[in-house]
C-alpha positions in Angstrom: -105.7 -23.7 0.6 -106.1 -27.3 -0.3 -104.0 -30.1 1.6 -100.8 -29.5 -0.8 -100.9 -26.5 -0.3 -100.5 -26.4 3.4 -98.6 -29.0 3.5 -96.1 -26.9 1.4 -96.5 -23.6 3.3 -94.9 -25.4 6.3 -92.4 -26.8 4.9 -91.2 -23.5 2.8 -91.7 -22.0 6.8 -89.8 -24.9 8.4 -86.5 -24.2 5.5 -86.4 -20.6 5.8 -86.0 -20.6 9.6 -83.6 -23.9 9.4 -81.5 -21.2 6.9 -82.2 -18.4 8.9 -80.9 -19.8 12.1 -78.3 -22.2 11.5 -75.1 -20.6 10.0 -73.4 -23.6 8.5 -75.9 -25.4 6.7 -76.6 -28.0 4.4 -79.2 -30.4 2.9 -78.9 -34.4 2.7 -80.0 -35.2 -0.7 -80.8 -39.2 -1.3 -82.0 -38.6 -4.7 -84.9 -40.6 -4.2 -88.7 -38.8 -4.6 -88.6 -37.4 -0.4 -85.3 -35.9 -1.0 -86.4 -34.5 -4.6 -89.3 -33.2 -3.4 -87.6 -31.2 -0.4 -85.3 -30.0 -3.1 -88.1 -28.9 -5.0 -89.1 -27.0 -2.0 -86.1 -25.7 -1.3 -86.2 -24.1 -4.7 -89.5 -22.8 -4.4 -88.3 -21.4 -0.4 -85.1 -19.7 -2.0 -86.8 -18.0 -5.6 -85.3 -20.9 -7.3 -82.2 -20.9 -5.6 -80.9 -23.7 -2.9 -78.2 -21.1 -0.8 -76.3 -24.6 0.9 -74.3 -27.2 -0.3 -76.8 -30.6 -1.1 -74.8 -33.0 0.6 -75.4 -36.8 -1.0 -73.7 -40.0 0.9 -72.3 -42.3 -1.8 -71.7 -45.7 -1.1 -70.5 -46.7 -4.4 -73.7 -49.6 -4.7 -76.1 -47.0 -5.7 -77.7 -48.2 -9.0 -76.4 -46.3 -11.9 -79.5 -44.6 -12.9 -79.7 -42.8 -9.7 -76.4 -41.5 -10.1 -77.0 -40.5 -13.8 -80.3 -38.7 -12.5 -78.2 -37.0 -9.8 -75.6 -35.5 -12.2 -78.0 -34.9 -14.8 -79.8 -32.5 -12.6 -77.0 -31.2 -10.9 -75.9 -29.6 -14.0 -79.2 -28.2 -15.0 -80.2 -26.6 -12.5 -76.8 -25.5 -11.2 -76.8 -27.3 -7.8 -74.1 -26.9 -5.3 -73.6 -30.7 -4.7 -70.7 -32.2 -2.3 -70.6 -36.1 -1.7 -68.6 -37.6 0.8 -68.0 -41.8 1.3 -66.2 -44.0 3.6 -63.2 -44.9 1.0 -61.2 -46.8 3.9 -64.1 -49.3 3.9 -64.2 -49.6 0.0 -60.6 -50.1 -0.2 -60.3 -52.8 1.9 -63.3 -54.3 1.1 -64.9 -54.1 4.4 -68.8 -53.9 2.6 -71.9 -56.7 2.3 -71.3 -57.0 -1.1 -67.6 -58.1 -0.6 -69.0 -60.7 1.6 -67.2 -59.6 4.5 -69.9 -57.9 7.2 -73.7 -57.8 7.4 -76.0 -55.5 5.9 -76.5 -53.3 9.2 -72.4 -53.3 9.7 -72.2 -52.3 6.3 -74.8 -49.2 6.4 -72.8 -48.1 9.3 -69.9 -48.0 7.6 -70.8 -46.6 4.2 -74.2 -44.7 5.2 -73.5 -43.8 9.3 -70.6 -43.4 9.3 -69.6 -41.7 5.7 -72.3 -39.2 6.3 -70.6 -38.1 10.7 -67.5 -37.8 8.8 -68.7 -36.2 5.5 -70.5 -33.5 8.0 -67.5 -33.2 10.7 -65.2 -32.7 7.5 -63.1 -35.0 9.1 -62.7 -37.0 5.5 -62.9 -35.8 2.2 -65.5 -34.4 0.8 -65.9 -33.7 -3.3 -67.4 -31.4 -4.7 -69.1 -30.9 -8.5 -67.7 -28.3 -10.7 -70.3 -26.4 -13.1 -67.0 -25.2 -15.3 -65.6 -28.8 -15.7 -68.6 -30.9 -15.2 -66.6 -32.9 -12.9 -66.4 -33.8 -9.2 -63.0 -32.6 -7.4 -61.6 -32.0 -3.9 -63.3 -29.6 -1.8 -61.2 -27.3 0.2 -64.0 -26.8 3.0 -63.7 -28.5 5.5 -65.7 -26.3 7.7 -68.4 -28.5 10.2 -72.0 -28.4 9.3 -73.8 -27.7 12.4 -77.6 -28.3 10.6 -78.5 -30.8 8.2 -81.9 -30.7 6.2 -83.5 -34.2 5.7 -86.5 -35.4 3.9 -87.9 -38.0 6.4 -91.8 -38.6 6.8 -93.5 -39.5 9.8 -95.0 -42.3 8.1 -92.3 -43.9 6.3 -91.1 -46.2 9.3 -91.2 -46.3 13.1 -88.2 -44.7 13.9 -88.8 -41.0 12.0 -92.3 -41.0 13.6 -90.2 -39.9 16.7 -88.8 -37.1 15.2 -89.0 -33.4 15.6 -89.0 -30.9 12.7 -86.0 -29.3 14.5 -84.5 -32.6 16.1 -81.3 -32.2 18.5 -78.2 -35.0 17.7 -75.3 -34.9 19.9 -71.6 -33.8 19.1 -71.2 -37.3 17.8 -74.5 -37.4 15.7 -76.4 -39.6 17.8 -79.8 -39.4 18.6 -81.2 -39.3 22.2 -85.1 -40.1 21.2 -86.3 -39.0 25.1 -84.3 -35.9 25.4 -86.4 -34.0 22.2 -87.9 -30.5 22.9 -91.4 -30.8 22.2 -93.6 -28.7 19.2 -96.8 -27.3 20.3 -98.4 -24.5 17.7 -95.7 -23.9 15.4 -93.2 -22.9 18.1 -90.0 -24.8 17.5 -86.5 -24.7 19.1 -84.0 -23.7 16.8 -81.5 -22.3 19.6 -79.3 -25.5 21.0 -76.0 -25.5 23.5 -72.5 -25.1 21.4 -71.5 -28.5 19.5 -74.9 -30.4 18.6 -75.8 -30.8 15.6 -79.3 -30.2 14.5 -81.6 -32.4 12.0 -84.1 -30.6 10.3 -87.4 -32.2 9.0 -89.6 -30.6 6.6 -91.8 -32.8 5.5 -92.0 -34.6 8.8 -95.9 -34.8 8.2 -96.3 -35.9 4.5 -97.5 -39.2 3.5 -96.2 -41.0 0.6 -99.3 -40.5 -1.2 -98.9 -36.5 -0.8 -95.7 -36.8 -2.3 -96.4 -38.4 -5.4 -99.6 -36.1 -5.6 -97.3 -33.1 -4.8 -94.7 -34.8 -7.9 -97.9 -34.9 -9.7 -99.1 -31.1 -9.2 -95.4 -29.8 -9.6 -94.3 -31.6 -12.3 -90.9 -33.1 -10.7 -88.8 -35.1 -12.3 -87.9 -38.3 -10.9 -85.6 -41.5 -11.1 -87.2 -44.2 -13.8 -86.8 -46.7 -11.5 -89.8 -45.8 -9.6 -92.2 -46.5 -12.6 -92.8 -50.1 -14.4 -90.3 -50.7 -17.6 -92.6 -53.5 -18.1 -91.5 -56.3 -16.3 -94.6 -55.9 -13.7 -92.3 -54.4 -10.6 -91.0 -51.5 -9.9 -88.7 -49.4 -6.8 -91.2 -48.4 -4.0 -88.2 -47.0 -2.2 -84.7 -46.8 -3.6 -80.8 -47.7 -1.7 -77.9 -49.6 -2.4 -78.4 -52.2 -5.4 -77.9 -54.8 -3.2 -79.9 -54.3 -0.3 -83.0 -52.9 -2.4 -85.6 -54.9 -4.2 -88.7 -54.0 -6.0 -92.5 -54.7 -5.4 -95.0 -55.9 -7.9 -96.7 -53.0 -10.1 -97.2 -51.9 -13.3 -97.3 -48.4 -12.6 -95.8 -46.8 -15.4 -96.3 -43.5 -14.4 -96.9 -40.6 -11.3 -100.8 -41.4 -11.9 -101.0 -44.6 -12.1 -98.8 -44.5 -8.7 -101.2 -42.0 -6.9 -104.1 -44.8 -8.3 -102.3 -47.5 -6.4 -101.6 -45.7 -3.2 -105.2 -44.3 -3.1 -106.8 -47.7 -3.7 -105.4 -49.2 -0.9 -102.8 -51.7 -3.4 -99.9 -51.4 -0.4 -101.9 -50.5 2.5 -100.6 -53.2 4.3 -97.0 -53.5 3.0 -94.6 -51.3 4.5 -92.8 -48.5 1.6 -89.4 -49.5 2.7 -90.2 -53.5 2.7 -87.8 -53.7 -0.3 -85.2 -52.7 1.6 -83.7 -55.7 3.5 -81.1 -53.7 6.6 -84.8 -52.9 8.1 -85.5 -56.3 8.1 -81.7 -56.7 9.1 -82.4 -54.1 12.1 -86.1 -55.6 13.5 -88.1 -54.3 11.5 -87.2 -50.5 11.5 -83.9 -48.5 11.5 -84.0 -47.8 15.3 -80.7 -49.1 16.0 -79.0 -47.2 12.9 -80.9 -44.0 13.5 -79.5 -43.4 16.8 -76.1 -43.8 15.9 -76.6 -41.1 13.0 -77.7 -43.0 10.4 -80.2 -40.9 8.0 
């Protein structure tokens, strides 16, 4: 097997025993390439069906085209999609781009702590119907006791601590030195009643095996990660914002994976674009262990 092809093995192995072991279970979905790509896998793991909900935090400042792409492919390839958001906040205005609270205040209230309240069931959650192609109430409020998320390793400081089967407490946050450790495919997947369990399958990609991966597969992804020939392009996509893009004229997966193997961002960070890492020191260490994705 080549490197894909391990790499994929794992993570088909990692999703059928988060599925096989966690009863109520779902699967964040960011709708950038990571998230994509785990769906892609989860498609593959399943015979071309996902059997949870994709669960997809919207904090209303998502550029539109990410949104169009979300719907688009939630309707073709039948996706069982609930979204959840922090509506209080919106209402009264209580967001960066209001001008009322920073960047890091605001992703704790529209990323944090949408997504502990969109997984409690605590608020509202809305789910898309495939009869009237819209979104509408869910009646589930049921917990979700495991999440799937598509965090690298090597995406920023903070995942590189992860685990693929990472513990978070009844309140969703993250206690980095209490982490059972991972030797020779042996993972925890039994935890004491009430945590809540992040799941990491592609804990060990690299960027650059994910746009090969996009490449080999053939997976369709947002525009806004390819040159519209302006010279830039999304590295790494958020809230409009908060998210900027980097010089490139990639126009395509290839001339992406050209880039990435010639060294172009070697020393410039993927998620540099985004300013709340800036915001939180660098990383997301602060937002990550108070649930943050």
């Amino acid at each position: 097997m080549d490197h894909l092809d391990q790499l994929e093995n794992t993570s088909v192995h990692i999703l059928r025993e988060a599925y096989a072991n966690f009863k109520h279970l779902g699967m964040l979905w960011s709708i950038g390439k990571d998230s994509t790509v785990l769906l892609w896998l989860a498609r593959k793991a399943f015979f071309g069906h996902v059997p949870f909900p994709l669960i997809h935090i919207d904090t209303s400042f998502k550029i539109p085209e990410m949104i169009e792409y979300r719907d688009r492919l939630v309707a073709e390839w039948h996706l069982n999609l609930i979204y959840g958001q922090n509506q209080v906040a919106l209402d009264e205005k209580r967001t960066f781009p209001d001008g009322a609270v920073d960047r890091l205040t605001c992703c704790g209230l529209l990323k944090t702590e949408a997504l502990k309240n969109t997984l409690s069931g605590a608020w509202p959650r809305y789910r898309f119907n495939h009869v009237k192609k819209t979104y509408e109430l869910d009646t589930n409020t049921e917990p979700f006791t495991g999440v799937i998320v598509g965090a690298r390793a090597d995406e920023e400081g903070s995942r590189s601590k992860e685990r693929y089967f990472s513990a978070r407490t009844d309140q969703n946050e993250w206690e980095i030195a209490d982490q059972p450790p991972e030797f020779w495919n042996q993972y925890k997947t039994e935890f004491a009643p009430g945590t809540h369990v992040r799941v990491h399958p592609l804990l060990d990609w690299t960027e650059l095996n994910i746009w090969e991966y996009i490449e080999r597969e053939q997976i369709p992804t947002v525009s806004l990660y390819y040159d519209q020939g302006e010279g830039t392009r999304y590295r790494s996509l958020g809230c409009w914002p908060c998210t900027h893009p980097v010089e490139s004229s990639a126009s395509n997966v290839g001339e992406i994976i050209v880039e990435l193997r010639t060294g172009k961002f070697a020393n410039i960070a993927e998620r540099s674009g985004r300013a709340q890492d800036k915001d939180d020191g660098g990383g997301l260490e602060s937002l990550r262990r108070d649930g943050y994705m």
